[in-house]
C-alpha positions in Angstrom: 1.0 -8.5 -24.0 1.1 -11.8 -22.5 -1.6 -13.5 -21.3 -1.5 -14.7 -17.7 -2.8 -17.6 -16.1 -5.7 -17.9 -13.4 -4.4 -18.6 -10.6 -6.1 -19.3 -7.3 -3.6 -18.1 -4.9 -3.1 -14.5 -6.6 -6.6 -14.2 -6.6 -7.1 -15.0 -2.9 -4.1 -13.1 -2.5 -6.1 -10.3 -4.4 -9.5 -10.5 -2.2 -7.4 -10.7 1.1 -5.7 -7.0 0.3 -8.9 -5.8 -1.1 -10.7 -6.4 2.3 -8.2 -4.7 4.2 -7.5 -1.1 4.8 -4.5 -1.1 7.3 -2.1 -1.2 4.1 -0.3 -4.7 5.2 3.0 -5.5 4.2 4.2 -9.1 2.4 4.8 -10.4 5.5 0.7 -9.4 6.9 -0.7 -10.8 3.7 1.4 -14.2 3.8 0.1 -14.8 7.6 -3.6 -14.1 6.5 -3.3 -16.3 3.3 -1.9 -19.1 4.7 -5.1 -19.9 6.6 -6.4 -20.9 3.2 -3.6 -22.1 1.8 -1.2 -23.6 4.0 0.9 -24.3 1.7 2.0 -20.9 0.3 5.1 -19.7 0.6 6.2 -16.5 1.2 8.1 -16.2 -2.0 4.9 -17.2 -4.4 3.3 -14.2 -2.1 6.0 -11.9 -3.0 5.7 -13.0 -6.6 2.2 -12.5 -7.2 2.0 -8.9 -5.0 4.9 -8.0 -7.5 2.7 -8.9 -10.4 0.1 -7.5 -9.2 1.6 -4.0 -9.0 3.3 -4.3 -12.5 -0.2 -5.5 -14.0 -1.3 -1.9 -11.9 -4.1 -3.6 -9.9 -2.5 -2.8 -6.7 0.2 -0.2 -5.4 3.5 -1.0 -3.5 4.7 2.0 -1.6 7.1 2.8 1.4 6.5 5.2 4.3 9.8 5.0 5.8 9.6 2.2 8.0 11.9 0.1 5.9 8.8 -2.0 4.5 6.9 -2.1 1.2 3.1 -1.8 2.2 0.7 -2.4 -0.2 -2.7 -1.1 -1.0 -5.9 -2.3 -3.1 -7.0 1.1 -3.8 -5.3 2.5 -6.9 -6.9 5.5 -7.2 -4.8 8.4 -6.5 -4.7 9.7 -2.2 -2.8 10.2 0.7 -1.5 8.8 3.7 -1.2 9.0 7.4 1.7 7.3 9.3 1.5 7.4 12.9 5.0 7.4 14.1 4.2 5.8 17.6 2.3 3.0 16.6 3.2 2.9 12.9 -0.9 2.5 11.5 -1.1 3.6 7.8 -4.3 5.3 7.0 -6.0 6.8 4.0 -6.3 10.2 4.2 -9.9 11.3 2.9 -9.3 14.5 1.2 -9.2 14.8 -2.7 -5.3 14.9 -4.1 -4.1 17.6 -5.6 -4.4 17.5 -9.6 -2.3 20.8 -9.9 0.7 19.7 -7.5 1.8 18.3 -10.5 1.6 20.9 -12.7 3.0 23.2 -10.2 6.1 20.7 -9.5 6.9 20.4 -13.4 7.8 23.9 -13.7 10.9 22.9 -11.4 11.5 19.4 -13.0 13.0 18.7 -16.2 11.6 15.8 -17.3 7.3 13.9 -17.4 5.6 13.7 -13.6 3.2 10.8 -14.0 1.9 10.5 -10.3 2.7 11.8 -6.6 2.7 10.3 -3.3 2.1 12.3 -0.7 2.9 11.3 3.2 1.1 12.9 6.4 3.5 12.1 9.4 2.2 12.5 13.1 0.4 10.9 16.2 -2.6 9.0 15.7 -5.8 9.6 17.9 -5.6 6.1 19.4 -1.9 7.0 20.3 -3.0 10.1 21.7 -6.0 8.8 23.8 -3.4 6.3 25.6 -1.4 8.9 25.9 1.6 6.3 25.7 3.6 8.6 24.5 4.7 11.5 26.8 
């Protein structure tokens, strides 16, 4: 495997998405990381979260909005989409080891991972009641 290069801007890239849990897109992450680097562009952002998910030290995913999101935490879980106010939250309940199992009876083929999606209305949504 090639080695990579240090780089200052993936890291920071790196500790940014690590200290958020709102699952921010390329877009989020640039805005935040520019503050340290104004410099940046959005394309060395895109790059490096790209890298980042092939080297498996983050995980891209989409939720339907037409946007990848990206997350720090790698371990596997599920999600919440709120479809008023479009927050992505983690959703703290253990994931199912045997759904896999289960679904390869029906799949020719290898599973190797799931992703599961909770759609609804979140509780802030619902409080403001900005919705009905």
């Amino acid at each position: 495997m090639k080695t990579l290069k240090y780089s200052r801007q993936r890291e920071s890239i790196k500790t940014c998405l690590m200290g958020r849990k709102d699952h921010p897109t390329a877009d989020a992450l640039y805005t935040s990381i520019r503050e340290q680097f104004p410099n940046i562009s959005l394309g060395t952002v895109y790059r490096n979260l790209n890298l980042l998910v092939e080297l498996g030290e983050i995980r891209k995913f989409s939720c339907g909005d037409g946007t990848d999101h990206f997350d720090y935490d790698t371990s596997p879980h599920y999600h919440f989409v709120c479809r008023h106010c479009g927050k992505i939250t983690d959703v703290p309940m253990n994931a199912a080891a045997d759904l896999e199992d289960d679904a390869s009876h029906f799949i020719e083929g290898n599973i190797e991972s799931h992703t599961v999606f909770f759609y609804g209305c979140c509780g802030d949504c619902l409080k403001n009641q900005t919705l009905y």
